[in-house]
SERO-4910 file (N, C-alpha, C, O; in steps of 0.05 Angstrom, whole numbers):
BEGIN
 pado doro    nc1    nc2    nc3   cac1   cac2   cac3    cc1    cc2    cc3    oc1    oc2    oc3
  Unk    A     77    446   -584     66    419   -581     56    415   -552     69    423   -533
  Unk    A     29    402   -549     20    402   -524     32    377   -512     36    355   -522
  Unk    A     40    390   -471     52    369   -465     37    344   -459     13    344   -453
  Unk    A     52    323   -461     35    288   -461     25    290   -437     33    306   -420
  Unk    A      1    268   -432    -19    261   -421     -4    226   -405     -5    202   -412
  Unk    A     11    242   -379     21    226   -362      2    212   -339    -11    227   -324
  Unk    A      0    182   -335    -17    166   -320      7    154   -303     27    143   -311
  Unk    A     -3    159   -276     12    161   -254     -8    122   -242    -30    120   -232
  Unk    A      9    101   -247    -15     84   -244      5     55   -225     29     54   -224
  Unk    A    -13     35   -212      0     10   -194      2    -12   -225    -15    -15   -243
  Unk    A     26    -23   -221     35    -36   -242     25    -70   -244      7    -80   -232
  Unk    A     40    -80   -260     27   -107   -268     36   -129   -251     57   -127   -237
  Unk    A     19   -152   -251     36   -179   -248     11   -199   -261    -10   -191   -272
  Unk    A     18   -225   -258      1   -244   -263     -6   -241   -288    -30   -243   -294
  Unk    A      9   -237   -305     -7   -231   -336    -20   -207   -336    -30   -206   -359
  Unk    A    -28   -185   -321    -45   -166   -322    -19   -140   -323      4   -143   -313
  Unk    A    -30   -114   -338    -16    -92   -343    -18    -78   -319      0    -62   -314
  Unk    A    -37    -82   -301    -28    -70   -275    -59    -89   -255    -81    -96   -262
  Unk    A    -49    -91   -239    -69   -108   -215    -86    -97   -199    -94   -112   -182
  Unk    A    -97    -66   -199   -108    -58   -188   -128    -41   -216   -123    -32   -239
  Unk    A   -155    -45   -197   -176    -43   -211   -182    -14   -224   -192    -13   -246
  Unk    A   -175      7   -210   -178     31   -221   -161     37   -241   -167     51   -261
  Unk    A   -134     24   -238   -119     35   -260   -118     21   -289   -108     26   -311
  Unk    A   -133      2   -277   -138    -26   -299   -160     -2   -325   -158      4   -349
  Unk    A   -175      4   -309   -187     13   -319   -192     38   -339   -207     40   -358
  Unk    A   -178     51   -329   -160     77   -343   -150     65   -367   -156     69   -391
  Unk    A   -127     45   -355   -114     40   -379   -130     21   -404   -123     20   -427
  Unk    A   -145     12   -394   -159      0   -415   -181     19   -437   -188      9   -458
  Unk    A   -190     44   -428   -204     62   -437   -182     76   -457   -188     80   -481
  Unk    A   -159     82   -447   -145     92   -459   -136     75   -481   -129     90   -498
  Unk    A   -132     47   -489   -131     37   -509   -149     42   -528   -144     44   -552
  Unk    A   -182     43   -511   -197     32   -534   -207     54   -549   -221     53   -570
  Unk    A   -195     88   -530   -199    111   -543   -177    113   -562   -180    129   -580
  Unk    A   -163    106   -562   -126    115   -574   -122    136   -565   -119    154   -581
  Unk    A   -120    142   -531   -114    162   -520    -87    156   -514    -82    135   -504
  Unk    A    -61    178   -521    -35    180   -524    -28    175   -490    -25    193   -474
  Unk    A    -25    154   -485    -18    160   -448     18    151   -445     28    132   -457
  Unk    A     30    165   -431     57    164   -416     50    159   -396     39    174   -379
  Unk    A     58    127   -395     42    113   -363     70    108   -349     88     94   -357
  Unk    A     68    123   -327     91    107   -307     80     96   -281     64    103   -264
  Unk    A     98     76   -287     82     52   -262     96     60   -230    119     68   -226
  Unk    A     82     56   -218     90     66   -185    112     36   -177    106     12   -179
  Unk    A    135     46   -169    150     24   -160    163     41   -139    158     65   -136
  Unk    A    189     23   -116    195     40    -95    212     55    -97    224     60    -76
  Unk    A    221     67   -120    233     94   -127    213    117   -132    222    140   -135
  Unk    A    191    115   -133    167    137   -136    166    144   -118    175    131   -100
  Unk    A    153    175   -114    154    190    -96    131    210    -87    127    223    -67
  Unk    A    116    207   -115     87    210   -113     76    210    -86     86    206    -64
  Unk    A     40    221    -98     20    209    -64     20    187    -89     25    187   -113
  Unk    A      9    167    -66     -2    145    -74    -39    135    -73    -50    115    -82
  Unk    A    -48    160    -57    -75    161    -45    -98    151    -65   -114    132    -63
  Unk    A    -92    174    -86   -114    174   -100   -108    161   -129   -119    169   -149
  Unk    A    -85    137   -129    -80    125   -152    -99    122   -182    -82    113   -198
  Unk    A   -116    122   -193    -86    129   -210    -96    162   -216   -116    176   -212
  Unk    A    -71    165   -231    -72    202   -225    -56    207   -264    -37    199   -278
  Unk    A    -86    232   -264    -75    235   -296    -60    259   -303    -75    273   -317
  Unk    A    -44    267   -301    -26    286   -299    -31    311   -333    -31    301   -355
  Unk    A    -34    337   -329    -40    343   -357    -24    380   -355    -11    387   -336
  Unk    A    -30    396   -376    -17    416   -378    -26    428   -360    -10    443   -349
  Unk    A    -60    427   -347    -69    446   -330    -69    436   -299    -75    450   -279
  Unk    A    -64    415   -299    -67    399   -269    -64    375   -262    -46    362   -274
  Unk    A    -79    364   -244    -77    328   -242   -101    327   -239   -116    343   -226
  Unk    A   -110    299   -256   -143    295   -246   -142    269   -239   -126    256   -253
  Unk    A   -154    256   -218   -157    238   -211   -182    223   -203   -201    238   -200
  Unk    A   -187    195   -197   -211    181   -198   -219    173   -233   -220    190   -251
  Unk    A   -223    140   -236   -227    136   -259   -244    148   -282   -239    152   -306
  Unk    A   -271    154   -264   -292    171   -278   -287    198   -288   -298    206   -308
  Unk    A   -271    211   -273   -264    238   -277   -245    239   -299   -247    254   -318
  Unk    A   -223    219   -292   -206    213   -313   -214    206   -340   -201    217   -359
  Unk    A   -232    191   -346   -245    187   -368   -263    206   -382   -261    209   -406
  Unk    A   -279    217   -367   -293    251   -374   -268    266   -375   -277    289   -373
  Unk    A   -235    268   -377   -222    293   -381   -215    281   -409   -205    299   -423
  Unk    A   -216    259   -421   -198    241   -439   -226    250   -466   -222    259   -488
  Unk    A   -245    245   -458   -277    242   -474   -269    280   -481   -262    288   -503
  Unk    A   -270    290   -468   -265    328   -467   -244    334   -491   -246    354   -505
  Unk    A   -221    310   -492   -201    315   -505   -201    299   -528   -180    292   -537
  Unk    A   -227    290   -542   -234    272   -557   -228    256   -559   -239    249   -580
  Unk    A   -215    240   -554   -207    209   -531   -234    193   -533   -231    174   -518
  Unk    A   -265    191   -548   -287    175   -540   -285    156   -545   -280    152   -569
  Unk    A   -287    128   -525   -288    100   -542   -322     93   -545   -329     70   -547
  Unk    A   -343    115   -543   -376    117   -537   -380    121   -558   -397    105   -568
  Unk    A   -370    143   -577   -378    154   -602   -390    133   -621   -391    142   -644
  Unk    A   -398    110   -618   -418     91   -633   -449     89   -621   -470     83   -631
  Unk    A   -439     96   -593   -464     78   -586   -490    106   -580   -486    130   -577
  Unk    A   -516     89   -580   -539    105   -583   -543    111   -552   -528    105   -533
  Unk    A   -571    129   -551   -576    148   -521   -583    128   -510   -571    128   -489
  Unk    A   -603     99   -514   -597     77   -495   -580     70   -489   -578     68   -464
  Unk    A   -557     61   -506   -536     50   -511   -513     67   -479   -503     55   -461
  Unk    A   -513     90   -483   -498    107   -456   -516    101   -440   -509     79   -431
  Unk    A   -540    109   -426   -557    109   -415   -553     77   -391   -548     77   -367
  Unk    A   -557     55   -410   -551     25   -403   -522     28   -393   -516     11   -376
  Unk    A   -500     48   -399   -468     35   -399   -470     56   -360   -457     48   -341
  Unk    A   -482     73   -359   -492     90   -328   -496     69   -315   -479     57   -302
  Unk    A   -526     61   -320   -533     36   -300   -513     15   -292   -507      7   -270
  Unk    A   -501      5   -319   -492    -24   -309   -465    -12   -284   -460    -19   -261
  Unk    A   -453      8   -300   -423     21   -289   -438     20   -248   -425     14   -228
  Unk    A   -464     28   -249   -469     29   -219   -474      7   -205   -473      6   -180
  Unk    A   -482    -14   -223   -487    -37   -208   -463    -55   -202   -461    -73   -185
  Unk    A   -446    -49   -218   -407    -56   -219   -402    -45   -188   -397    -60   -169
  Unk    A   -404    -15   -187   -396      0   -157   -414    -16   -140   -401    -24   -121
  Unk    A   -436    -24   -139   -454    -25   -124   -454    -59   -108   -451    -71    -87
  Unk    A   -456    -60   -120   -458   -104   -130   -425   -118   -125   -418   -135   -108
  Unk    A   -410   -104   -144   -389   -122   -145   -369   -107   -137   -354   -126   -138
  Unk    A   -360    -95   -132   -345    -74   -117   -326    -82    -93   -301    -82    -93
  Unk    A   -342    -88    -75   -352    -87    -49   -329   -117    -44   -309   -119    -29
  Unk    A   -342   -139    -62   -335   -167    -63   -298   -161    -77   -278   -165    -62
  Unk    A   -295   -154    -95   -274   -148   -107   -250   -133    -80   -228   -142    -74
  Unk    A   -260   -114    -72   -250    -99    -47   -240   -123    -21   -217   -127    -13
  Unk    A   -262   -135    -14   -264   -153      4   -238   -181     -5   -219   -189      9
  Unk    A   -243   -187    -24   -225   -209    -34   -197   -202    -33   -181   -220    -29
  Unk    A   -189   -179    -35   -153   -167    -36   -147   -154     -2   -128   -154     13
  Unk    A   -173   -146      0   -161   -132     24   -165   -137     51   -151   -133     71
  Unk    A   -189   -147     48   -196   -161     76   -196   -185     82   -193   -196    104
  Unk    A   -200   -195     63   -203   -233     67   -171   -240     81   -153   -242     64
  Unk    A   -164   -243    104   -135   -250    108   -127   -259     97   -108   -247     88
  Unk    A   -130   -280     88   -107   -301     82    -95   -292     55    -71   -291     50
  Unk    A   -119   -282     36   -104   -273     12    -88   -246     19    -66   -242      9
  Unk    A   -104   -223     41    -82   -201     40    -52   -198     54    -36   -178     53
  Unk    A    -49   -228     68    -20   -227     81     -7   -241     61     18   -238     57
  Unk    A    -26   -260     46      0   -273     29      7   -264     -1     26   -270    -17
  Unk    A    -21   -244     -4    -11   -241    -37    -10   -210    -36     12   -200    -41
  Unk    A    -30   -192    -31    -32   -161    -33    -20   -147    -15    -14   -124    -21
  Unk    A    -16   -157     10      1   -139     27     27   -148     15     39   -127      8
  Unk    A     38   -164     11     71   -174     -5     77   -152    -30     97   -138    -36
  Unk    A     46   -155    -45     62   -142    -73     60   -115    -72     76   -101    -85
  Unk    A     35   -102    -55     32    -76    -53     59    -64    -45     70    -46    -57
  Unk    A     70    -76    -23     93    -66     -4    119    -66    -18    137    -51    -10
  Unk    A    124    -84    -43    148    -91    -54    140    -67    -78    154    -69    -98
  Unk    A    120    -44    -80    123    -29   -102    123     -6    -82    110     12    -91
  Unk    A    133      0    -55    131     27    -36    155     16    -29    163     -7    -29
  Unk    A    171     49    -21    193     51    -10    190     46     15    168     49     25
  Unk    A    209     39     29    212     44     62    213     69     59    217     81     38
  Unk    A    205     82     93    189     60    108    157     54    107    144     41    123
  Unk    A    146     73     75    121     75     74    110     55     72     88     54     82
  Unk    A    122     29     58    112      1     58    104    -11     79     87    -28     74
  Unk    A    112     -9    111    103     -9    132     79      0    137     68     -9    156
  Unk    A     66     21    119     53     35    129     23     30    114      0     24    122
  Unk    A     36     37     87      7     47     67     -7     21     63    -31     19     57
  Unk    A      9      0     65    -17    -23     52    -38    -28     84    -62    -31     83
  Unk    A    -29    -28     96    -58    -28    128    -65      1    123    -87      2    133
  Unk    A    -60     23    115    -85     46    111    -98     39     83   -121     48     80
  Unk    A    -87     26     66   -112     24     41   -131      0     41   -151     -1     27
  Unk    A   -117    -26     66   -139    -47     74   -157    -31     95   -180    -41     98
  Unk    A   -153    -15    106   -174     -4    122   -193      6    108   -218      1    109
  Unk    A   -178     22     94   -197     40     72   -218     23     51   -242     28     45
  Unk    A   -207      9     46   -221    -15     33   -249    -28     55   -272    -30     47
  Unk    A   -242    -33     74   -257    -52     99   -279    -24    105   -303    -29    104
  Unk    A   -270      6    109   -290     27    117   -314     32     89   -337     41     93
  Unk    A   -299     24     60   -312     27     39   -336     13     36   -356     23     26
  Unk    A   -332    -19     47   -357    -45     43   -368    -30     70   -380    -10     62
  Unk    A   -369    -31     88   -382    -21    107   -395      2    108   -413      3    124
  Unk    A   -390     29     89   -406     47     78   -429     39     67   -450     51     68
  Unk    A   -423     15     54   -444     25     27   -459     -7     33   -479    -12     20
  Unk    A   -448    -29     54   -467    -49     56   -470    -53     90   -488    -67    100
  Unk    A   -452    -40    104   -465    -44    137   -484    -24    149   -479     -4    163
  Unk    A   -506    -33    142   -535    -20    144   -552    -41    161   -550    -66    161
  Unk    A   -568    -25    175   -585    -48    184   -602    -73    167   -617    -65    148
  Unk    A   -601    -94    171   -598   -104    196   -566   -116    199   -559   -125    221
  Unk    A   -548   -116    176   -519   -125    175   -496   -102    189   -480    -88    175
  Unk    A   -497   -102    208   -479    -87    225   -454    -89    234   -441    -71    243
  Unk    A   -446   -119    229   -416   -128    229   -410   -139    203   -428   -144    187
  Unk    A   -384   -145    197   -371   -152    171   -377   -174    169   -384   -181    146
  Unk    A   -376   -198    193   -383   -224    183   -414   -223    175   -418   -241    159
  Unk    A   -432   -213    178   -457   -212    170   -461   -191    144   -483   -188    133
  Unk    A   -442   -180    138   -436   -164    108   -433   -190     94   -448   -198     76
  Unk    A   -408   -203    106   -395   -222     78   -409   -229     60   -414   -218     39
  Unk    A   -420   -261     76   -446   -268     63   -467   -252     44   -474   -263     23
  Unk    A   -475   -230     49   -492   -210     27   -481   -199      1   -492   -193    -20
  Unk    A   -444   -197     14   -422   -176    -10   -424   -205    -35   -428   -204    -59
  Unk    A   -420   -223    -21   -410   -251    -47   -432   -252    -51   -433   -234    -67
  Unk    A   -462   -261    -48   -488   -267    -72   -487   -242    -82   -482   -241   -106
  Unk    A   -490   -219    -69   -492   -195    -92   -470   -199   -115   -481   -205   -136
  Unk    A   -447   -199   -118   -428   -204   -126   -432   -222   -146   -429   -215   -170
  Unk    A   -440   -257   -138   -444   -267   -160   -476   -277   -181   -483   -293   -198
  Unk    A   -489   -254   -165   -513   -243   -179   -506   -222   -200   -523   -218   -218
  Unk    A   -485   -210   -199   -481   -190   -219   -455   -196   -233   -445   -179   -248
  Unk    A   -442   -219   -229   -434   -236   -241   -445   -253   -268   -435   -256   -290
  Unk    A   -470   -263   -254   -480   -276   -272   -501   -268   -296   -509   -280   -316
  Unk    A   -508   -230   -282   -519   -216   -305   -508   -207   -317   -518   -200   -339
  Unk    A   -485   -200   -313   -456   -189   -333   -461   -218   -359   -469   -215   -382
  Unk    A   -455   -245   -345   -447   -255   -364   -475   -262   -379   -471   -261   -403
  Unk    A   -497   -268   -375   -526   -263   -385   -520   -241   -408   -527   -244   -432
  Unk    A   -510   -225   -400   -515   -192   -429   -487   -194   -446   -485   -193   -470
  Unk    A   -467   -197   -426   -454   -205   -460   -457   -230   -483   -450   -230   -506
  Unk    A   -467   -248   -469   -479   -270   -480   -457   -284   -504   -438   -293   -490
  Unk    A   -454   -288   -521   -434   -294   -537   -426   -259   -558   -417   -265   -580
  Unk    A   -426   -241   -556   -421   -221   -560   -393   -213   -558   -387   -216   -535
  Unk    A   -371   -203   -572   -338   -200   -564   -347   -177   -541   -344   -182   -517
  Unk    A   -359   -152   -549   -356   -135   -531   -388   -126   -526   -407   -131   -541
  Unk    A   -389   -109   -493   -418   -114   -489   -440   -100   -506   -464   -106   -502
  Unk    A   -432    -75   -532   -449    -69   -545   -441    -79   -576   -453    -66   -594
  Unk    A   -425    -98   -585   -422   -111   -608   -394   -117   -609   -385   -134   -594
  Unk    A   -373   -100   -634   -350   -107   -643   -331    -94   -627   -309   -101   -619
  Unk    A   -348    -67   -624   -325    -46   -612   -332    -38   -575   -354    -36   -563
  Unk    A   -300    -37   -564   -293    -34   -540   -307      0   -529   -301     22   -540
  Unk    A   -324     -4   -509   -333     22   -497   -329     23   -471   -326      2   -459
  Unk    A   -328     45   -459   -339     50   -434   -344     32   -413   -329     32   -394
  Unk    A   -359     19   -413   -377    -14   -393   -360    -33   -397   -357    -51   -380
  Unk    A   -339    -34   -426   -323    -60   -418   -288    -50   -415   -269    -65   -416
  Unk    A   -288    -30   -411   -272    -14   -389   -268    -25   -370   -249    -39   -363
  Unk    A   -301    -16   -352   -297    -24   -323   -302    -49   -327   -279    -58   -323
  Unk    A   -314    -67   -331   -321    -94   -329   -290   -104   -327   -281   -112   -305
  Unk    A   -275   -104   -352   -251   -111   -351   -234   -101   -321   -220   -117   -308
  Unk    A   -237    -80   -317   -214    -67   -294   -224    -84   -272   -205    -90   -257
  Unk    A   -251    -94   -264   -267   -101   -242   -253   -134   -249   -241   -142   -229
  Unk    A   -253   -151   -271   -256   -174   -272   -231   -187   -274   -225   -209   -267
  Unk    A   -219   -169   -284   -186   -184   -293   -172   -187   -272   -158   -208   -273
  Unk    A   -170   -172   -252   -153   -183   -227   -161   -202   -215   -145   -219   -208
  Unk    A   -189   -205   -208   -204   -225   -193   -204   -254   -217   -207   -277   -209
  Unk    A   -202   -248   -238   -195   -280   -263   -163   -284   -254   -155   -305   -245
  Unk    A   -144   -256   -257   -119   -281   -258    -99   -275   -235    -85   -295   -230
  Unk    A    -94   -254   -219    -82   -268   -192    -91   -282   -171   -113   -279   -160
  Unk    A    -71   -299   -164    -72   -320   -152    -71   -326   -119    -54   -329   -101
  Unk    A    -88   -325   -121   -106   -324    -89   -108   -350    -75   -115   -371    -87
  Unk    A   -103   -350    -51   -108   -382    -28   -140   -383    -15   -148   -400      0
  Unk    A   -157   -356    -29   -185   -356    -16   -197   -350    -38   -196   -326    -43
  Unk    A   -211   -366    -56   -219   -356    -88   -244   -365    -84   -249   -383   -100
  Unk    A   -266   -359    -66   -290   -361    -73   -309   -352    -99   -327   -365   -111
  Unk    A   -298   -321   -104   -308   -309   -125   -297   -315   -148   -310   -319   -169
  Unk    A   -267   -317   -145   -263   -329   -168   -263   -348   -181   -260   -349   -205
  Unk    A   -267   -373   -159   -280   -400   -178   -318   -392   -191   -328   -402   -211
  Unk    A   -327   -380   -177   -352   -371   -191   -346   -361   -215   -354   -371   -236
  Unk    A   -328   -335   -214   -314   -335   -241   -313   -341   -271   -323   -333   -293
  Unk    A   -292   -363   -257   -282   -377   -280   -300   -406   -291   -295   -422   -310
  Unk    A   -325   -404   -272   -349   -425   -287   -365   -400   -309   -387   -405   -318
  Unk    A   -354   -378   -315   -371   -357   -336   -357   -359   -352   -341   -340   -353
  Unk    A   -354   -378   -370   -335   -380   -389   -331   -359   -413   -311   -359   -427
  Unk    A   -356   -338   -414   -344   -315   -426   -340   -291   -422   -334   -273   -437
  Unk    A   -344   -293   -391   -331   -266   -382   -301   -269   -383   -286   -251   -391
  Unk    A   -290   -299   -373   -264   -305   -378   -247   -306   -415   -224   -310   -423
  Unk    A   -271   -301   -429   -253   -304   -459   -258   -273   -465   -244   -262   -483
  Unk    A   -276   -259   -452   -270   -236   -452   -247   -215   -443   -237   -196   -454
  Unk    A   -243   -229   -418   -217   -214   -405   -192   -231   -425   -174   -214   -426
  Unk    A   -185   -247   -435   -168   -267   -436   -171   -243   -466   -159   -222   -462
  Unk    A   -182   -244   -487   -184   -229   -513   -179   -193   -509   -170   -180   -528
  Unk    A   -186   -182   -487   -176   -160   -479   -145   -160   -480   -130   -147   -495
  Unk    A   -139   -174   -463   -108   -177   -451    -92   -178   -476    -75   -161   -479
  Unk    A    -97   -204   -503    -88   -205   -522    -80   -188   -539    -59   -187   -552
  Unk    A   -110   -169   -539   -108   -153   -568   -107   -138   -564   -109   -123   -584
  Unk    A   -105   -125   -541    -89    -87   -529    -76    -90   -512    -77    -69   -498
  Unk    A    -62   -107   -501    -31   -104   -487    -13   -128   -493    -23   -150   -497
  Unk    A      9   -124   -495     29   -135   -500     44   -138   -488     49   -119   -473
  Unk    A     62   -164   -485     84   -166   -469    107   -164   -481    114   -178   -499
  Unk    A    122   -143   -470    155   -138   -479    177   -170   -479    172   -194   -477
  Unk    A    199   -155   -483    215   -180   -481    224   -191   -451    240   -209   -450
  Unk    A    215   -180   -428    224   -182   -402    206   -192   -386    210   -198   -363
  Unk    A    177   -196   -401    148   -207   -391    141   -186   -381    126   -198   -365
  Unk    A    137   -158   -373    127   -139   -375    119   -121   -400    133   -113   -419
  Unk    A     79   -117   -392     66   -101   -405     78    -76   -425     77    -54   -414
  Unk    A     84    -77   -439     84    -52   -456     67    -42   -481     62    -54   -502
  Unk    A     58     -9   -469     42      9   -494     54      5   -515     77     -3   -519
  Unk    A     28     13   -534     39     21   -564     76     42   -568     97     39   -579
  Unk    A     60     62   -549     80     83   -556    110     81   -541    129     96   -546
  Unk    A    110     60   -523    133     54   -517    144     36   -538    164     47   -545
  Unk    A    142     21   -547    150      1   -567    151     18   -593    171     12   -606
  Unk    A    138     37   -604    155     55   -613    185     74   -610    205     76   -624
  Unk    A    174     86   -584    212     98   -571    224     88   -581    237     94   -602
  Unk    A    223     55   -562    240     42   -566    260     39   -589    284     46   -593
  Unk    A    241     27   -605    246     22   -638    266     44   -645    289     41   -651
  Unk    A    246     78   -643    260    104   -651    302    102   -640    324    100   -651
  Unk    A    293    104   -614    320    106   -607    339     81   -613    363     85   -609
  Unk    A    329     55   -621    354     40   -626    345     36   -656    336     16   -666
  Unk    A    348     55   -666    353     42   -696    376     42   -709    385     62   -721
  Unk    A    390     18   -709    414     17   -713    422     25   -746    443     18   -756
  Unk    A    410     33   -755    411     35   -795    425     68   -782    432     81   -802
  Unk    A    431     83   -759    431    106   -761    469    112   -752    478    116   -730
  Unk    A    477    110   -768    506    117   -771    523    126   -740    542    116   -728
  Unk    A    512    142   -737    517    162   -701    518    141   -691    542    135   -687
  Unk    A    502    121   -683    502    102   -666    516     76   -666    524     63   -647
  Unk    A    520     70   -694    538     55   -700    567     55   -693    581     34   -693
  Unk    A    576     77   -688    594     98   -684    593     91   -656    617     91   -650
  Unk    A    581     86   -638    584     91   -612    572     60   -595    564     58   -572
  Unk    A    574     44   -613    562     12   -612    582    -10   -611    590    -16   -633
  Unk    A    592    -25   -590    600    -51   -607    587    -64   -632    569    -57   -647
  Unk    A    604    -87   -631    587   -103   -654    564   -124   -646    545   -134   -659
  Unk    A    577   -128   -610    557   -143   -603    535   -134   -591    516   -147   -584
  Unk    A    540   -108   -588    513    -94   -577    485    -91   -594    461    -97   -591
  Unk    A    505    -76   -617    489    -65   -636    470    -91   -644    446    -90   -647
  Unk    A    485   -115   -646    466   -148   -657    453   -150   -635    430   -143   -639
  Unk    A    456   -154   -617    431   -150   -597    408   -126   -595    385   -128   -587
  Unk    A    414   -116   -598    387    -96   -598    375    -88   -628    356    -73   -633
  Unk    A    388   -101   -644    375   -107   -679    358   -124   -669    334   -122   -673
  Unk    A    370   -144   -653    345   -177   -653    322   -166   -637    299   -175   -639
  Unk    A    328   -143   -620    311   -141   -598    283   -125   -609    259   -126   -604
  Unk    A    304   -107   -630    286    -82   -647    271    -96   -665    247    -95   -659
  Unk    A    276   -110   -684    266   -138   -698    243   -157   -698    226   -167   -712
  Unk    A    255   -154   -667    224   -181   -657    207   -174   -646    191   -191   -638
  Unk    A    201   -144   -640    188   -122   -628    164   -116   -657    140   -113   -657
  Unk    A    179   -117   -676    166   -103   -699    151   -131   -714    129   -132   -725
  Unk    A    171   -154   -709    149   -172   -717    129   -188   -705    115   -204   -718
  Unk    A    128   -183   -681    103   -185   -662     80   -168   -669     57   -175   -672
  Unk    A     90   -141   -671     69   -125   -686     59   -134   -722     48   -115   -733
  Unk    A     61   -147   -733     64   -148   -759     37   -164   -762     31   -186   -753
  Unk    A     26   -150   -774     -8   -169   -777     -8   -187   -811    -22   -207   -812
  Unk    A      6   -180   -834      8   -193   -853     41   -211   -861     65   -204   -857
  Unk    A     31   -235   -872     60   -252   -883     68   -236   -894     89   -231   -883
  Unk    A     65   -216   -921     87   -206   -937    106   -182   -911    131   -181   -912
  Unk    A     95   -172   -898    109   -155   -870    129   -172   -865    152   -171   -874
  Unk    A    117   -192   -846    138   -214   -830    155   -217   -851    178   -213   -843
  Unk    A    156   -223   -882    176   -235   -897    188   -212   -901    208   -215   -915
  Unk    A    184   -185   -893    206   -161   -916    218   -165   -883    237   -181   -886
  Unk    A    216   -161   -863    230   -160   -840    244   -188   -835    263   -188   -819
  Unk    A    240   -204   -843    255   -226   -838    286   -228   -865    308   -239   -859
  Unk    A    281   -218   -886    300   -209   -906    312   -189   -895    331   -183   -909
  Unk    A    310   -170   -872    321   -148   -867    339   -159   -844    361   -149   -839
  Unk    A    327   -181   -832    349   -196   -819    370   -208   -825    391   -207   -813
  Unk    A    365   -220   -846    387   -237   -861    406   -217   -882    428   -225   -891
  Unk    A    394   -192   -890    410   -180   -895    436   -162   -877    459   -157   -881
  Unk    A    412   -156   -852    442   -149   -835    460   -173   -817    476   -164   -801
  Unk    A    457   -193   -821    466   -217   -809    494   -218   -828    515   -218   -815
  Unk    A    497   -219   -862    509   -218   -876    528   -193   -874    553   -196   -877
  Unk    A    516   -171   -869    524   -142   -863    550   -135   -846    570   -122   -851
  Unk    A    538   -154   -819    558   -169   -797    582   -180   -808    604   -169   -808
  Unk    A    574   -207   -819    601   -221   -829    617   -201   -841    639   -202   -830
  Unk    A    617   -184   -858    638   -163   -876    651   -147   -858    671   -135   -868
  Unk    A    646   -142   -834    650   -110   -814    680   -121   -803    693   -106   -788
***
């Protein structure tokens, strides 16, 4: 059996499965391919680099960078493209560059440089997922890194300092803002029903900048006047990630484990269970499976499966 396809990735808050844009992104590709991922989230027991987040771990190596990551997943027939026509890729190139190019820059600038939001919201949460004493350390080398990145690719003549960037990073920004939301137009996803490639990144690019909560939200009150780029991210969020019982994100295949290992119908375990344990993690196993349950006759055989072990209880 080949070994699983481990994603080394920065974890969630604010309603989002993880808050950083690259890994957003990954993980969202990987839904919409049904690519099998064992995602562990970086918290301050990890011990990882943290450099080149997120990092796809496989039998032959680590590959890293979203693009690359996504070309090893497409290799491993993983395609969420396999619908669309040679325009159809061709268009998902372009837009993906005008995302790096356009909005990027603004997205970068908003977490990492804008002070006020990086002392009060991204330097806090970055630091509370690194151990000492690297937390001291790594979040001012990845705001740098961030601040050297807009300045690559927009401090050109005649904009030579950052305050004379700014101004240029936000209209570009909500110029390609506003052609994003121009082309999806009332559309679920940007080439019809099904999730590809372009609303990958769109999503990884848009969802942090829609829902954490920032004291400097220029871009994102521009935003949230696109009212369907926001029902786009908001319908993403819904219908491929889920929240566990603890308000943390959980995969498909974890909510399986789960399920696997506590299934209390399995004698051994019963054996090695209180009575009040075992009822707690029935309710827990239970309401896991009926969250997943897309038809009433489902919900009703699982809800009889409750009340039959509820009765089950009383006799023991």
């Amino acid at each position: 059996m080949a070994a699983p396809l481990e994603l080394s990735c920065w974890g969630g808050g604010w309603g989002l499965p993880s808050v950083h844009s690259d890994s957003l992104v990954v993980l969202a590709y990987a839904k919409f391919s049904g690519a099998p991922l064992k995602v562990n989230v970086i918290d301050n027991t990890w011990r990882g680099s943290r450099g080149d987040v997120p990092i796809l771990t496989t039998e032959d190596g680590i590959v890293s960078q979203p693009a690359k990551i996504l070309n090893f997943l497409r290799k491993q027939k993983y395609n969420a493209d396999y619908c669309l026509s040679a325009k159809q890729g061709a268009d998902t190139l372009a837009y993906i560059a005008l995302l790096e190019e356009k909005l990027l820059p603004a997205v970068l600038h908003t977490f990492w440089v804008e002070s006020d939001n990086y002392f009060t919201v991204t330097k806090p949460w970055f630091a509370s997922q690194i151990p000492f004493p690297l937390n001291l350390i790594l979040p001012g080398r990845m705001s740098k890194g961030a601040l050297n990145r807009i300045l690559l690719t927009k401090g050109v003549p005649p904009l030579y300092h950052l305050q004379e960037v700014e101004g240029q990073i936000y209209r570009d920004a909500k110029e390609c803002l506003n052609l994003l939301s121009k082309r999806l137009g009332t559309s679920q996803f940007f080439f019809g029903d099904t999730p590809s490639t372009l609303d990958a990144y769109v999503f990884g690019f848009l969802a942090p900048l829609y829902k954490v909560h920032f004291p400097k939200v220029q871009l994102q009150e521009h935003l949230k006047q696109l009212s369907n780029l926001c029902r786009f991210c908001d319908d993403i969020l819904s219908s491929h990630f889920r929240l566990n019982l603890t308000g943390k994100h959980q995969t498909t295949h974890q909510v399986e484990h789960f399920m696997c290992v506590y299934d209390l119908r399995q004698p051994a375990r019963h054996l090695l269970m209180s009575k009040k344990k075992k009822m707690c993690l029935f309710v827990i196993s239970l309401s896991i499976q009926l969250l997943k349950a897309t038809s009433a006759t489902k919900k009703g055989t699982l809800l009889h499966q409750w009340r039959t072990y509820v009765e089950e209880q009383k006799h023991l």
